[in-house]
N, C-alpha and C positions, 0 to 999 in steps of 0.2 A: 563486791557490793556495787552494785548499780550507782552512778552521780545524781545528785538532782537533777530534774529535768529529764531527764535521758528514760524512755519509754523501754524496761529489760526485755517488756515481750516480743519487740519488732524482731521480726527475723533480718539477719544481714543479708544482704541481695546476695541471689545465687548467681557464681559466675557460670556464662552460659560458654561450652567448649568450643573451639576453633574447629573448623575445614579438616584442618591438620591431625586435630585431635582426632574426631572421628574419623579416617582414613580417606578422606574425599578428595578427589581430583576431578578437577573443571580445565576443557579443553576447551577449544574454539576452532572449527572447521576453515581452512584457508579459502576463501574467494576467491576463484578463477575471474578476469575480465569481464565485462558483460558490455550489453552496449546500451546506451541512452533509451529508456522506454521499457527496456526488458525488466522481466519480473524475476525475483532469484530468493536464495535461500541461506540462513544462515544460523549453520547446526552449532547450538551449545552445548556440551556433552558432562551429565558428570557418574562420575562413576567410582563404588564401593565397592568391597569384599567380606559387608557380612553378609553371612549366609543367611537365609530364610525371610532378609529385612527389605522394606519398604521404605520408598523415599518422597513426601511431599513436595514438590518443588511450587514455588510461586511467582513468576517474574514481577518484580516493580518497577524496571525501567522501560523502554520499547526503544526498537531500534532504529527511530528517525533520526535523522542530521541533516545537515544542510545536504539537499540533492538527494536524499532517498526517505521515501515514505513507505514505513508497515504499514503491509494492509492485513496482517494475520498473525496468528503463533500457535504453535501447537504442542504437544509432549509425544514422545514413544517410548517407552519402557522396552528394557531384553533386559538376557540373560545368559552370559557365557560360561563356558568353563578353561581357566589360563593355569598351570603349572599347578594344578587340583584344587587349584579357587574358585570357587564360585563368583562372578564377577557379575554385579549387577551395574546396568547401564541407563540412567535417566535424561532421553533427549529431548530439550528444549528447542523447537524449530523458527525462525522467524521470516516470517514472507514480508518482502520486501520490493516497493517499486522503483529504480534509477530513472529520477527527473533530472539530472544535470548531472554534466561531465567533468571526466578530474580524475586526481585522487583525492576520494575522500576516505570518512572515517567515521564509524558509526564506534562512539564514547563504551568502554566497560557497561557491559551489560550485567544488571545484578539481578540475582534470584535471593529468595527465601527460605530458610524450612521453618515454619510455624511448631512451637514447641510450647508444654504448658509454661514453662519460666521465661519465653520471651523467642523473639523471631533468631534464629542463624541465619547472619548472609553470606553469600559467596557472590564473587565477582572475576567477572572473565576477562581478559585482556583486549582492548583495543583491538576493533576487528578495521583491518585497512580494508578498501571498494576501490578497484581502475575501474571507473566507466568512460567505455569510449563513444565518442561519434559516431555517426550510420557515414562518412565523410568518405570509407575504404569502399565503400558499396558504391563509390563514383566512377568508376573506370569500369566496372563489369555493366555498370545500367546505364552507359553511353553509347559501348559494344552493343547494349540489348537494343539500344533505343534505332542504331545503325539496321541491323539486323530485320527489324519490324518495317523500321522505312521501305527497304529492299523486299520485303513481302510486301507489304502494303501497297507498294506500287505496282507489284506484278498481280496482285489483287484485284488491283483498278483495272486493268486493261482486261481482264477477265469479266469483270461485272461492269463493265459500263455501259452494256446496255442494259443493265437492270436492277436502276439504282433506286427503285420503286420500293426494293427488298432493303428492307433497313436493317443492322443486325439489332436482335432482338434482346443486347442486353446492355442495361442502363450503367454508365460508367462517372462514379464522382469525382470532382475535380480534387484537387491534394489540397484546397483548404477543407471542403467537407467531409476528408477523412480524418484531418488534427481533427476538427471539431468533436467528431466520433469517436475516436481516442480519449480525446480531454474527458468525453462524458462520459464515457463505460468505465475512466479510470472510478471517475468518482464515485460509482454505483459500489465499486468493489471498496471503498473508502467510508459506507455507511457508518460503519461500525467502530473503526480504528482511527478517525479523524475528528480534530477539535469542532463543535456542531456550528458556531459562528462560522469561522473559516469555513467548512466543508460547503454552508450555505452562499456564501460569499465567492468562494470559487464555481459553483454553480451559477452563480448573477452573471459571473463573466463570462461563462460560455452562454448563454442565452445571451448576454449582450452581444457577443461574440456573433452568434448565429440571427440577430436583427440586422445586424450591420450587413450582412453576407444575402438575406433575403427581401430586405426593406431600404436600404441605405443606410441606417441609420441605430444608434447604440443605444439614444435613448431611450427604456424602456416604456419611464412613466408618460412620456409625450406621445408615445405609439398607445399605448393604451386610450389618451383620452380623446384622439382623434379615430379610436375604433379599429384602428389598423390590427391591433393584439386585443381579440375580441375571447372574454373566457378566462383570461390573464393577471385579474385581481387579486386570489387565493394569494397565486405564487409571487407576485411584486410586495404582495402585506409580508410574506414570511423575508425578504430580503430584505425589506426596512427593518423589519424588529429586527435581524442579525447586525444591521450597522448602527441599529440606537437602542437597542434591550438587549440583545445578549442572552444569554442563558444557555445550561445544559439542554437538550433535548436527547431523548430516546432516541434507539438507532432505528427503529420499524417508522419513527417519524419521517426521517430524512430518508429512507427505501420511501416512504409514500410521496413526498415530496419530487426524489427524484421520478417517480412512475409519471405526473401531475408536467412535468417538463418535457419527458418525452413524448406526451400524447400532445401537450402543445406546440413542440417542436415538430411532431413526427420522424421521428426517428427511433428507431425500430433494432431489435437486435438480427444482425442475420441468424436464418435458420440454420440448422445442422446438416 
C-alpha cells in the first residue's frame, strides 16, 4: 500500500546501461609529433558487435586546450568482419590546429548516444600532443640560405649588365607571411571558435597589419584622420565584441572575415 504523500503512479527512473553493458569499446588513436602550426587529426574510435545495428554518436566536448584549437569533426562509419563477428565501427574524427609548443594534452573527450530514457556517455582517455618547434629546420635553411648566396652571386656577374630586367615575382617579407597565416587560420575558425574571441583575434591581426602598413595600431585614430577609409562597418563589429558580446552566426563572421580582407587586400593564392 502506497504511503501518504508518495504519488503510486510515478514510474521509478529507468536505469540507463553502461559502455560495458552494451559491448562498446572506445579507443583513441596515438598522435605522432607535429610541429607548431600544423594541422592534425585525432581519431576517436568506438566500436560494437551487434550485427545489423546502428550507432548514434554525439560529441559534447571539443578538443581545445591550451595550445591547440578545433577547427572541425567529423564521423565515419565501417564495417568488419573479425573471428565471424560482425564488427561495426563508429569514427569520431577531430581537426585540430597546434598554436604552441610542448607537451600538451587535449582532456577526455566525451560523446553521446541519445536514447528515449536519457543520453549514454562514453569517455575516451586523455589524448597526449608533442608539438615541436620549426627550430630543427635551422641548420638545413642556413645551408639553403649559403647555397642561394653562392648562386646569387654567380647570378650577378651574369646579369649585371641588365639589371633593367627585374625578376618578375613579388616576394613577401616573413612578417607579412605570419600576418597571412594568422588570418587564413581564422577563416578556417568561422565555425568552431567562441564569436567574441574569434572577433577579437581578428582586431589584432588588422591592428597587426596597420602597424606593418601605416606605423601605427591604432585603428579608431587611423580611421578618423581618413588614413582607413571604408573601415567603419568592421571597427563597430570589434567594439561590440569588447563591450556586447554576444553569440553570432558562423556565415556572420565568414562575412565579416571576407569585409577584412578586401580592406586589407589580401587575397587567397590561386591554385
Amino acid at each position: 500500500m502506497a504511503s501518504p504523500g508518495t504519488d503510486s503512479s510515478a514510474a521509478a527512473p529507468v536505469a540507463l546501461p553502461t559502455a560495458e553493458e552494451l559491448g562498446l569499446h572506445i579507443a583513441t588513436g596515438k598522435i605522432s609529433p607535429v610541429t607548431v602550426g600544423d594541422t592534425f587529426e585525432i581519431p576517436v574510435t568506438v566500436s560494437w558487435s551487434v550485427q545489423g545495428s546502428t550507432l548514434l554518436l554525439v560529441p559534447v566536448s571539443t578538443a581545445n586546450a591550451k595550445g591547440l584549437d578545433q577547427i572541425g569533426v567529423r564521423q565515419e562509419l565501417s564495417r568488419s568482419v573479425k573471428g565471424g563477428k560482425e564488427i561495426s565501427e563508429n569514427q569520431v574524427i577531430y581537426t585540430v590546429v597546434a598554436k604552441d609548443t610542448g607537451s600538451l594534452t587535449v582532456p577526455a573527450l566525451r560523446l553521446e548516444i541519445p536514447t528515449k530514457a536519457g543520453a549514454i556517455e562514453l569517455q575516451s582517455q586523455d589524448v597526449p600532443v608533442r608539438v615541436n618547434s620549426a627550430s630543427h629546420l635551422l641548420p638545413f635553411a642556413m645551408s639553403l640560405v649559403v647555397c642561394v648566396l653562392g648562386i646569387a652571386l654567380g647570378l650577378w656577374r651574369i646579369r649585371s649588365r641588365a639589371k633593367a630586367k627585374a625578376i618578375a615575382v613579388k616576394k613577401r617579407s616573413a612578417e607579412e607571411e605570419t600576418l597571412r597565416g594568422e588570418f587564413f587560420v581564422l577563416k578556417t575558425r568561422v565555425k568552431a571558435a567562441d564569436s567574441r574571441d574569434w572577433l577579437l583575434s581578428l582586431e589584432k591581426v588588422c591592428k597587426y597589419w596597420a602597424g606593418m602598413h601605416h606605423g601605427s595600431e591604432n585603428l579608431e585614430a587611423l580611421a578618423k584622420q581618413g588614413t582607413l577609409k571604408e573601415w567603419a562597418p568592421l571597427l563597430e563589429e570589434f567594439t561590440h565584441a569588447r563591450y556586447g558580446g554576444g553569440e553570432r552566426d558562423a556565415f556572420m563572421n565568414l562575412e565579416t572575415w571576407k569585409l577584412a580582407s578586401k580592406l586589407m587586400q589580401i587575397q587567397e593564392d590561386e591554385e
